[in-house]
PyMOL Python script that loads the backbone (N, CA, C, O; Angstrom):
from pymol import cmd

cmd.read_pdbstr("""\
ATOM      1  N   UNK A   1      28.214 -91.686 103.290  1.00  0.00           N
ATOM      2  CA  UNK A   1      28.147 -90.309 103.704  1.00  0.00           C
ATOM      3  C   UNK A   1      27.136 -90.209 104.847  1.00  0.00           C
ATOM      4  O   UNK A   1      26.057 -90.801 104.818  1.00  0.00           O
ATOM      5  N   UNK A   2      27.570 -89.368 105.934  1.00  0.00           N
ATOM      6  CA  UNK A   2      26.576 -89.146 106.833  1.00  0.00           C
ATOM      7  C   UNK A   2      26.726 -87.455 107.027  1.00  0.00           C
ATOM      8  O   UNK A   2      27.594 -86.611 107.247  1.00  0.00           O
ATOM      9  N   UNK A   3      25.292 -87.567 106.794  1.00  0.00           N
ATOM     10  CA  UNK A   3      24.616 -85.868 107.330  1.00  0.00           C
ATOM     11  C   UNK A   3      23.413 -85.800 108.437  1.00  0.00           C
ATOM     12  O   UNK A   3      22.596 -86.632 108.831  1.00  0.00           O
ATOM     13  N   UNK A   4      23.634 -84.640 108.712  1.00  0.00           N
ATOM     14  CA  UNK A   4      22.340 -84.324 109.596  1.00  0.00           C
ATOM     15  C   UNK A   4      21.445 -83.049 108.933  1.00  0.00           C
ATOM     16  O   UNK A   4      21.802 -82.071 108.277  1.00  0.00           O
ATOM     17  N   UNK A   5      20.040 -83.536 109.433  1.00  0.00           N
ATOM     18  CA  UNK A   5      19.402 -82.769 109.081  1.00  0.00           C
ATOM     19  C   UNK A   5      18.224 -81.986 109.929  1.00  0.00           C
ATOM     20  O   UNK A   5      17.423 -82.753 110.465  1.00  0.00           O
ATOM     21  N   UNK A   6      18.018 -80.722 110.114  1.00  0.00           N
ATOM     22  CA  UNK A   6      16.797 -80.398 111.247  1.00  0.00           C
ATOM     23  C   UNK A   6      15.409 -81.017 110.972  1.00  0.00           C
ATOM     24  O   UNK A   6      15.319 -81.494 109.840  1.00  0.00           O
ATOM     25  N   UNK A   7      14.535 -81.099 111.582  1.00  0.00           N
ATOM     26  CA  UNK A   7      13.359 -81.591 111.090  1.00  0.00           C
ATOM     27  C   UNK A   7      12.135 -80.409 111.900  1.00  0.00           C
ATOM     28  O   UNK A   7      12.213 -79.774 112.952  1.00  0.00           O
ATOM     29  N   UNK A   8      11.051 -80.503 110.847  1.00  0.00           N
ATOM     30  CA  UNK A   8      10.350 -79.586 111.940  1.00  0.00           C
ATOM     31  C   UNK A   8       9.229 -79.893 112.220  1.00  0.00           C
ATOM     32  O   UNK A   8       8.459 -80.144 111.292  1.00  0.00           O
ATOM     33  N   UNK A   9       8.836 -79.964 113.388  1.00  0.00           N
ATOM     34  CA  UNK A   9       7.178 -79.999 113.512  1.00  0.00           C
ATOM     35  C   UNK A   9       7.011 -81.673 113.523  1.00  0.00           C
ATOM     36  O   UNK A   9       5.993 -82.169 113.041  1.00  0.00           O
ATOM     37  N   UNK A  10       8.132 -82.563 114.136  1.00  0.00           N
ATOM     38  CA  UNK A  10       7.669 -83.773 114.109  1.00  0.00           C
ATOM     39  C   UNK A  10       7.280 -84.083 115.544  1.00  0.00           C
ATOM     40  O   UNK A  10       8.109 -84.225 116.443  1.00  0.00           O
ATOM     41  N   UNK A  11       5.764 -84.195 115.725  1.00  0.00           N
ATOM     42  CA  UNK A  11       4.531 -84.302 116.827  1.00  0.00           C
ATOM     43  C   UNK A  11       5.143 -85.008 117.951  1.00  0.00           C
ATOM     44  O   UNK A  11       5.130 -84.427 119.037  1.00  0.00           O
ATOM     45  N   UNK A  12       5.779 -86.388 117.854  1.00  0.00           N
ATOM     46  CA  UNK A  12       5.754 -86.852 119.080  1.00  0.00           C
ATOM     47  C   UNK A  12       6.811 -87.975 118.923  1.00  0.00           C
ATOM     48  O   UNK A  12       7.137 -88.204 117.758  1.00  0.00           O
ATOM     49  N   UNK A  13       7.388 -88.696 119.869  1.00  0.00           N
ATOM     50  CA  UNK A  13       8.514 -89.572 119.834  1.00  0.00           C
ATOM     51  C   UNK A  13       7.613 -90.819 119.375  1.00  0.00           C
ATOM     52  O   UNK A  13       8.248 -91.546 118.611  1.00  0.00           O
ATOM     53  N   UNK A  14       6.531 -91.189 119.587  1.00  0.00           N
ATOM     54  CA  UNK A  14       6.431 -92.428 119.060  1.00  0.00           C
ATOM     55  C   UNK A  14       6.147 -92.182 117.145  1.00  0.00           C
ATOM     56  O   UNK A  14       5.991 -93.147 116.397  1.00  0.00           O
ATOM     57  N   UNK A  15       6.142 -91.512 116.921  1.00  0.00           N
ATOM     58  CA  UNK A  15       6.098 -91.090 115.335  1.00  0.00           C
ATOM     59  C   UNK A  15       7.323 -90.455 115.365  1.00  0.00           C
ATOM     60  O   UNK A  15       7.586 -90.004 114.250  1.00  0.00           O
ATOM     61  N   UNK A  16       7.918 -90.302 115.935  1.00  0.00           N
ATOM     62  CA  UNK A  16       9.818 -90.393 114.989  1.00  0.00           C
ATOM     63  C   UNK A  16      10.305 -91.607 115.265  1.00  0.00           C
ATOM     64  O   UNK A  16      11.292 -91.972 114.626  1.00  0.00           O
ATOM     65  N   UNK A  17       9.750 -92.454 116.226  1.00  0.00           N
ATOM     66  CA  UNK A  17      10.016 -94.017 116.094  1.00  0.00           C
ATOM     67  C   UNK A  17       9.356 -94.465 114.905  1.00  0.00           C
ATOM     68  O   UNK A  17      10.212 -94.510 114.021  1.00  0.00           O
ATOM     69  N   UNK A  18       8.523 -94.728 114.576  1.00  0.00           N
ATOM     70  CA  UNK A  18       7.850 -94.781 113.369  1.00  0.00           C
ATOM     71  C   UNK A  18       8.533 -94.356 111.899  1.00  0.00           C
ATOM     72  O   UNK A  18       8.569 -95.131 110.943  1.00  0.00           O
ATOM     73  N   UNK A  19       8.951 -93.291 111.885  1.00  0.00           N
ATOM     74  CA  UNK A  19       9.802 -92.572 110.901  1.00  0.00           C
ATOM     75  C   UNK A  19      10.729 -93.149 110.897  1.00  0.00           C
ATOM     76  O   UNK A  19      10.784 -94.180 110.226  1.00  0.00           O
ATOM     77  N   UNK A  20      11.567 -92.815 111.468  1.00  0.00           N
ATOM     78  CA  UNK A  20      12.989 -93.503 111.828  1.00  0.00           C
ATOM     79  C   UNK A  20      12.703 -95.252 111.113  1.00  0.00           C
ATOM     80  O   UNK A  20      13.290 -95.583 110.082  1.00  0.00           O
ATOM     81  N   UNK A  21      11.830 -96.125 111.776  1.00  0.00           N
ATOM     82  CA  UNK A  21      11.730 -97.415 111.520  1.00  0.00           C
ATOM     83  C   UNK A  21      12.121 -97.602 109.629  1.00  0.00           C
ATOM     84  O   UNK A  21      12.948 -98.219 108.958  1.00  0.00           O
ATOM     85  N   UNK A  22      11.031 -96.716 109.386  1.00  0.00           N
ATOM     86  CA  UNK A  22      10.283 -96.859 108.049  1.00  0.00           C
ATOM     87  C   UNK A  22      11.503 -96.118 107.077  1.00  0.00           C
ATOM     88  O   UNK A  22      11.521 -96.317 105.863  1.00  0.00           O
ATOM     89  N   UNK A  23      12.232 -95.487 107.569  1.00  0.00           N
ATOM     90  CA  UNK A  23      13.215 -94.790 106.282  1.00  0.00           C
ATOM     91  C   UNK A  23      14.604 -95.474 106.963  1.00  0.00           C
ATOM     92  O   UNK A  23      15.591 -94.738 106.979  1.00  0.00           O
ATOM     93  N   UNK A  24      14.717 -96.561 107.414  1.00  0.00           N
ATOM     94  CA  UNK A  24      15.646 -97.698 107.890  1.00  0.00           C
ATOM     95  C   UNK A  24      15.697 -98.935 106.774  1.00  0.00           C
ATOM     96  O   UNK A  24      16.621 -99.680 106.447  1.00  0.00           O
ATOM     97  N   UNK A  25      13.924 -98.811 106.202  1.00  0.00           N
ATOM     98  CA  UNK A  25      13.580 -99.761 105.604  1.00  0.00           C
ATOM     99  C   UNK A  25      13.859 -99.692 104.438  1.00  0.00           C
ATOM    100  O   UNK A  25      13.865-100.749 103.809  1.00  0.00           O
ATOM    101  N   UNK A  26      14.251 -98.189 103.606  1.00  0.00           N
ATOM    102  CA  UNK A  26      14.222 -97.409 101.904  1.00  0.00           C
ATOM    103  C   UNK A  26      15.721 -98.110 101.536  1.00  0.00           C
ATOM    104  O   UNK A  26      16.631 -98.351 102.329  1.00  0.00           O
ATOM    105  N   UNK A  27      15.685 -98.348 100.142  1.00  0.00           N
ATOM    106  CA  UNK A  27      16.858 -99.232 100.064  1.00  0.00           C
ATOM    107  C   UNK A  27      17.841 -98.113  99.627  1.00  0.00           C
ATOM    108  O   UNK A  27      17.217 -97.269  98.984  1.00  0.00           O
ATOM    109  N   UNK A  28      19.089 -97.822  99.740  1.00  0.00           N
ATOM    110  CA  UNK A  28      20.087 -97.233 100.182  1.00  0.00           C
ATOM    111  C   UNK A  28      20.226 -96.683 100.964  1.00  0.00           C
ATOM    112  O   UNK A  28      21.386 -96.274 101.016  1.00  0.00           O
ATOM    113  N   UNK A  29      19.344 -96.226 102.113  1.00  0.00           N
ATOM    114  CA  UNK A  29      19.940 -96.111 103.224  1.00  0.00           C
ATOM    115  C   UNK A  29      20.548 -97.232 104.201  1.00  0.00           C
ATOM    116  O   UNK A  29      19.993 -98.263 104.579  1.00  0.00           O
ATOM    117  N   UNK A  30      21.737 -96.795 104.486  1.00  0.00           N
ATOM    118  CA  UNK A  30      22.690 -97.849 105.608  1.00  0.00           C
ATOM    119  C   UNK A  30      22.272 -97.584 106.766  1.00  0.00           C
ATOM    120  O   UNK A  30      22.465 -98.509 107.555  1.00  0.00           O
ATOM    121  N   UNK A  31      21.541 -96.269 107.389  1.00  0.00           N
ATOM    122  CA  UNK A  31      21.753 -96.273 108.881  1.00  0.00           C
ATOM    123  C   UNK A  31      21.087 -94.723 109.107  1.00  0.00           C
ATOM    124  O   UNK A  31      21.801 -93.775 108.779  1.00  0.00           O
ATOM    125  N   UNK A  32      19.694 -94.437 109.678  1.00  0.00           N
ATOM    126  CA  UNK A  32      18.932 -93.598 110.060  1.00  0.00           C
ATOM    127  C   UNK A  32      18.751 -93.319 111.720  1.00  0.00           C
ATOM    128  O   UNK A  32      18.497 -94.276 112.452  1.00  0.00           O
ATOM    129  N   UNK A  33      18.852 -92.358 112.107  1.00  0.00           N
ATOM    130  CA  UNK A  33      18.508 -92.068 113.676  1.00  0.00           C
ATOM    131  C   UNK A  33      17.292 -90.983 113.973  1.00  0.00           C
ATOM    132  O   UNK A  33      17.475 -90.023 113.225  1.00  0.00           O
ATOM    133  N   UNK A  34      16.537 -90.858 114.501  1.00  0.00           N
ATOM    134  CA  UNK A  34      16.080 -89.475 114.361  1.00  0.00           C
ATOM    135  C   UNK A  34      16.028 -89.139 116.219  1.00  0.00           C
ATOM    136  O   UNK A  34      16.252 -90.103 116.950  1.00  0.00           O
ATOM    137  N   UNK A  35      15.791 -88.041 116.736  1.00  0.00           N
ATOM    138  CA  UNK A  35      16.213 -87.655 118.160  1.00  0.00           C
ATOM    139  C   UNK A  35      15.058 -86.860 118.200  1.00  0.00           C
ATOM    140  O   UNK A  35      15.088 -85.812 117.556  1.00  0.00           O
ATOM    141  N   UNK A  36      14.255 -87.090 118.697  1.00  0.00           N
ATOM    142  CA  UNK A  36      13.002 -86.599 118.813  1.00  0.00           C
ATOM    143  C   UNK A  36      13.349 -84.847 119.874  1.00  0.00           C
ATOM    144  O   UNK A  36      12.699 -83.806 119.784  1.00  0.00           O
ATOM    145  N   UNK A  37      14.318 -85.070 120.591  1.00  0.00           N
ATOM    146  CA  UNK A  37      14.576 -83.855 121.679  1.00  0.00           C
ATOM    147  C   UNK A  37      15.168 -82.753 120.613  1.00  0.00           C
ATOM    148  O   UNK A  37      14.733 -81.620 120.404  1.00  0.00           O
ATOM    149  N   UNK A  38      15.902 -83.186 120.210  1.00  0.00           N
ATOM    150  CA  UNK A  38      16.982 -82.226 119.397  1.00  0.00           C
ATOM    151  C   UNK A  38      16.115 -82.103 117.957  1.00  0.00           C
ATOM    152  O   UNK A  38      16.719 -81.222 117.345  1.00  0.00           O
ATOM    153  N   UNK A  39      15.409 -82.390 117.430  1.00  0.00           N
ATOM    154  CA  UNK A  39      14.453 -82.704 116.279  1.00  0.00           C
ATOM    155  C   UNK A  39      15.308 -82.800 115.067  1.00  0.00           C
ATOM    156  O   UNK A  39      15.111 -82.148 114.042  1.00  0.00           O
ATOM    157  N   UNK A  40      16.314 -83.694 115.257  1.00  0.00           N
ATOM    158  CA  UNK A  40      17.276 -83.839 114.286  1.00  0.00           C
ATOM    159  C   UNK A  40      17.401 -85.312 113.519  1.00  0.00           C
ATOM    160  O   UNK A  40      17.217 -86.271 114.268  1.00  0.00           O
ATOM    161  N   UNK A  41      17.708 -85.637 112.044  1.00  0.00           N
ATOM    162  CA  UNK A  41      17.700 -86.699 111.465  1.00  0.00           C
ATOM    163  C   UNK A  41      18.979 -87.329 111.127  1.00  0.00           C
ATOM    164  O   UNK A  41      19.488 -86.823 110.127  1.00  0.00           O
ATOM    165  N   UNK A  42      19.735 -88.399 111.724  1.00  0.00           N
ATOM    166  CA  UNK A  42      20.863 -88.654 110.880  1.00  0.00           C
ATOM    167  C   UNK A  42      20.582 -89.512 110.115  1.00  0.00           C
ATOM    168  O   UNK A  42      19.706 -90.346 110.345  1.00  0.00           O
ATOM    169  N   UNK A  43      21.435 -89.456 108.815  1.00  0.00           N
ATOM    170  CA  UNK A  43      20.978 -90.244 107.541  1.00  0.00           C
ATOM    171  C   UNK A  43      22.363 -90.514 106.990  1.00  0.00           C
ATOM    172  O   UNK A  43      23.193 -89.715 106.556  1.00  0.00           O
ATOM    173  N   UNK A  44      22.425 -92.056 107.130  1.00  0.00           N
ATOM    174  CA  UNK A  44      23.596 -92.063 106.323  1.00  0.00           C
ATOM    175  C   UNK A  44      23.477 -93.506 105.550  1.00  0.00           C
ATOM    176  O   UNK A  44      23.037 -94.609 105.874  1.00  0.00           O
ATOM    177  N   UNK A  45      24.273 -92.788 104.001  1.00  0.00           N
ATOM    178  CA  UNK A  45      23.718 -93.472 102.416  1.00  0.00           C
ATOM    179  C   UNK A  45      25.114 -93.498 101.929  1.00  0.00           C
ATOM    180  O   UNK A  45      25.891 -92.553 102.069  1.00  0.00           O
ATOM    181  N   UNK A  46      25.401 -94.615 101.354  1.00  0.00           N
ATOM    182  CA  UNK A  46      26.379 -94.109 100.029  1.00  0.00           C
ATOM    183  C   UNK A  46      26.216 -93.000  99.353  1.00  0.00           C
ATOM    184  O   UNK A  46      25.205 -92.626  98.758  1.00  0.00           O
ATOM    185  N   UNK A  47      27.470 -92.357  99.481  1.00  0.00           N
ATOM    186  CA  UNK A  47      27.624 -90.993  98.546  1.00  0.00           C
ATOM    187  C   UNK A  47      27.300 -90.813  97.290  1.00  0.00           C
ATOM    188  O   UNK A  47      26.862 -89.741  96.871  1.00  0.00           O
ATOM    189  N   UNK A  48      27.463 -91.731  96.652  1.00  0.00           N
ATOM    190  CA  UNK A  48      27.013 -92.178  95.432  1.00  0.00           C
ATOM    191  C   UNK A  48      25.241 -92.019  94.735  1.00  0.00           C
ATOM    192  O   UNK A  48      24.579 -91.763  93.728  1.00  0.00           O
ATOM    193  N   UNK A  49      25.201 -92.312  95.849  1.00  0.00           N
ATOM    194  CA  UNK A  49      23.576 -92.325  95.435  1.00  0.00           C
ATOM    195  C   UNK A  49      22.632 -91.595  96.687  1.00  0.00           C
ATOM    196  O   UNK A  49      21.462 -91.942  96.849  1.00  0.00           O
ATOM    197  N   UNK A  50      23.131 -90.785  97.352  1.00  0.00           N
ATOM    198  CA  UNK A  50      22.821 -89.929  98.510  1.00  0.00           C
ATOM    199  C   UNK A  50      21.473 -89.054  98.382  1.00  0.00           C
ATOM    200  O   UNK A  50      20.448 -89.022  99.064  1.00  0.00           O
ATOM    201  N   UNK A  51      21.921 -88.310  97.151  1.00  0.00           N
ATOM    202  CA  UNK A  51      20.593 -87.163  96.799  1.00  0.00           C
ATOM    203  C   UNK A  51      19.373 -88.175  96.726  1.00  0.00           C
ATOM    204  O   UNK A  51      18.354 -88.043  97.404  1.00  0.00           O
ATOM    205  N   UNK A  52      19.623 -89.308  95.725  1.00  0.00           N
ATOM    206  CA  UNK A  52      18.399 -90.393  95.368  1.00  0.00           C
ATOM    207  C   UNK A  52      17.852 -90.465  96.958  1.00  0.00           C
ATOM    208  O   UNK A  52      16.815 -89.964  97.393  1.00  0.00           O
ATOM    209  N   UNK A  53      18.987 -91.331  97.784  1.00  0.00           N
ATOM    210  CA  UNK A  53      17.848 -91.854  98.709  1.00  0.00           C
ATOM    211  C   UNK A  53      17.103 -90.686  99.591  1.00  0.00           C
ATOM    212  O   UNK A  53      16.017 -90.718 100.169  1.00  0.00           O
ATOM    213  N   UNK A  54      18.166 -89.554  99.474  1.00  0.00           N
ATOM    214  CA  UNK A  54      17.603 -88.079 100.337  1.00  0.00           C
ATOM    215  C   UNK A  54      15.794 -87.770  99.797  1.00  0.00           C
ATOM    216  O   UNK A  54      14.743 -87.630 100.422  1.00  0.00           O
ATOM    217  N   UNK A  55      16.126 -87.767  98.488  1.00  0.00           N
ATOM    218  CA  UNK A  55      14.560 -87.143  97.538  1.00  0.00           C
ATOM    219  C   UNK A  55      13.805 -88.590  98.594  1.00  0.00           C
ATOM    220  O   UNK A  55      12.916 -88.163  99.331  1.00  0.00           O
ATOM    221  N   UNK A  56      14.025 -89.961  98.710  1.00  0.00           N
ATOM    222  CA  UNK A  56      13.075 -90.606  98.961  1.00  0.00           C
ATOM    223  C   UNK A  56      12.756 -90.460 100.378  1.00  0.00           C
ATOM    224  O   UNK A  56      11.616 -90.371 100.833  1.00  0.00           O
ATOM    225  N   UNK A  57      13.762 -90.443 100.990  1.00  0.00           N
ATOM    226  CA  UNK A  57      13.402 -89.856 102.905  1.00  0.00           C
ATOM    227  C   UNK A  57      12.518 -88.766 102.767  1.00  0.00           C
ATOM    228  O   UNK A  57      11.518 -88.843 103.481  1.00  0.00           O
ATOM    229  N   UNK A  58      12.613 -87.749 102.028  1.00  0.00           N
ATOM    230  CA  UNK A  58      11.745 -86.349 101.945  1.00  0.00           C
ATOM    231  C   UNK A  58      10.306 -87.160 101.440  1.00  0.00           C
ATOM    232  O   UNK A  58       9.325 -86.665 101.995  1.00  0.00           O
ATOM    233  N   UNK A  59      10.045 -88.032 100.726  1.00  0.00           N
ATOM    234  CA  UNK A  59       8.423 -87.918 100.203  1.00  0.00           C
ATOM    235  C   UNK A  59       8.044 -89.435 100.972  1.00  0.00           C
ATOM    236  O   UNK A  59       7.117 -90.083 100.486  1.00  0.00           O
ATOM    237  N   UNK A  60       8.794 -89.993 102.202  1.00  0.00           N
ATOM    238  CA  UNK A  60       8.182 -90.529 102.786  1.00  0.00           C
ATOM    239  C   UNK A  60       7.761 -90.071 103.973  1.00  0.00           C
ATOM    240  O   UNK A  60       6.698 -90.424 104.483  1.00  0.00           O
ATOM    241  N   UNK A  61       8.838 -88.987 104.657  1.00  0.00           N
ATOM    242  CA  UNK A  61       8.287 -88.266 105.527  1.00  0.00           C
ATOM    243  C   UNK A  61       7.082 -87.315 105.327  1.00  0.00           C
ATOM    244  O   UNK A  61       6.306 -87.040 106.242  1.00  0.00           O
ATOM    245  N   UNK A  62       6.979 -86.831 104.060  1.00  0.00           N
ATOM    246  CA  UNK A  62       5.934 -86.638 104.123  1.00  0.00           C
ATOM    247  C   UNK A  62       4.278 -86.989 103.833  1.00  0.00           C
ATOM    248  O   UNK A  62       3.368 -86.165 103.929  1.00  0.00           O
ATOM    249  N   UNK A  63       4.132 -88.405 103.458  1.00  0.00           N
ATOM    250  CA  UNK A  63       3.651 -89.583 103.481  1.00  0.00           C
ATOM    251  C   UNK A  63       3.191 -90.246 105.353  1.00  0.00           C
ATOM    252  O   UNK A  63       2.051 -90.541 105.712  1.00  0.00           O
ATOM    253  N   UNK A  64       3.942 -90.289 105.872  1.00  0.00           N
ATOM    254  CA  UNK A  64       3.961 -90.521 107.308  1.00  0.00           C
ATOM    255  C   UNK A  64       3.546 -89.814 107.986  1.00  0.00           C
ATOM    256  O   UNK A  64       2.677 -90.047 108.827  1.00  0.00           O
ATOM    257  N   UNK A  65       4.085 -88.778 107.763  1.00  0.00           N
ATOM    258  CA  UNK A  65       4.069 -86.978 108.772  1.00  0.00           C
ATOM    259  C   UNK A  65       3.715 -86.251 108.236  1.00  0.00           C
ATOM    260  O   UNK A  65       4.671 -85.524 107.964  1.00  0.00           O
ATOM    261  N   UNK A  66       2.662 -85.798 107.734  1.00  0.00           N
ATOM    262  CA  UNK A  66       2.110 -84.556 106.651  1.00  0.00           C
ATOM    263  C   UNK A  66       2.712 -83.235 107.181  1.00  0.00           C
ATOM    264  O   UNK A  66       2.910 -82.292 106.414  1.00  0.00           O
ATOM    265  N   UNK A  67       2.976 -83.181 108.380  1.00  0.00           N
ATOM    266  CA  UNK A  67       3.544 -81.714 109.096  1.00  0.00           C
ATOM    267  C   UNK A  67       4.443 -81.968 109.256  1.00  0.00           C
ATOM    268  O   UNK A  67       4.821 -80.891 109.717  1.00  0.00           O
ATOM    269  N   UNK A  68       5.438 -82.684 109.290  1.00  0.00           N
ATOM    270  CA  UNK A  68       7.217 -82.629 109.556  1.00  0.00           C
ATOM    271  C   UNK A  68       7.549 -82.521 108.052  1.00  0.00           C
ATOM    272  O   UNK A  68       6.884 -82.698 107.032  1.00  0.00           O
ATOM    273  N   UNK A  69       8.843 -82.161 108.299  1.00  0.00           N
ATOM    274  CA  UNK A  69       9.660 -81.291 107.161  1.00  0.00           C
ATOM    275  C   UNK A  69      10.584 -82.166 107.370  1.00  0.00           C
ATOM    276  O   UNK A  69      10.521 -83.085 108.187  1.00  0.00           O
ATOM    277  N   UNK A  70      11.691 -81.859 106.466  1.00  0.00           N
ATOM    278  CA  UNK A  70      13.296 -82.368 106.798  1.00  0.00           C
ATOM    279  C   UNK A  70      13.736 -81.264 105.971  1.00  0.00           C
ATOM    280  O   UNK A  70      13.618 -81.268 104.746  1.00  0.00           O
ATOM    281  N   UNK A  71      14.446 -79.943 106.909  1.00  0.00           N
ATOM    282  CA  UNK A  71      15.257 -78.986 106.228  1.00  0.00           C
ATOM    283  C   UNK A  71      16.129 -79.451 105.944  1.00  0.00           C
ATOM    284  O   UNK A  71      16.698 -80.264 106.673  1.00  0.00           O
ATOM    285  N   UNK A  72      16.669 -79.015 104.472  1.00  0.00           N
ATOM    286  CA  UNK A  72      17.765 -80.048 103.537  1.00  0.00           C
ATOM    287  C   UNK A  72      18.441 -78.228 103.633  1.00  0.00           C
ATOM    288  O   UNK A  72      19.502 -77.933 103.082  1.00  0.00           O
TER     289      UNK A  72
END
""", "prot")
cmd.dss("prot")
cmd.show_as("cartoon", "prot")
cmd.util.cbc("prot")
cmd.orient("prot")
């Protein structure tokens, strides 16, 4: 499954490189992008287990990024 998601308040492109890297790394995700212009996240997981890896993208971003969000 692939979704997108807005993100907010993420500071600067070399910390959505950073982000991006690091939730590339969470195991069920297949394939993360984030677009620092558009402040948007693509995330794509087996459907199956989607919400799981979603809850874990959310409490690493905010782990990384204390001020970015990921509106779900």
């Amino acid at each position: 499954m692939r979704k997108v998601f807005k993100l907010d308040e993420i500071d600067c492109a070399v910390c959505a490189g950073k982000l991006e890297d690091a939730i590339k790394k969470l195991d069920g995700v297949e394939d993360a992008k984030i677009n620092f212009l558009t402040q948007k996240l693509t995330l794509v997981a087996d459907d199956a287990d989607f919400d799981t890896v979603l809850d874990a993208v959310v409490k690493l971003t905010a782990s990384i990024e204390p001020d970015c969000e990921i509106l779900v």
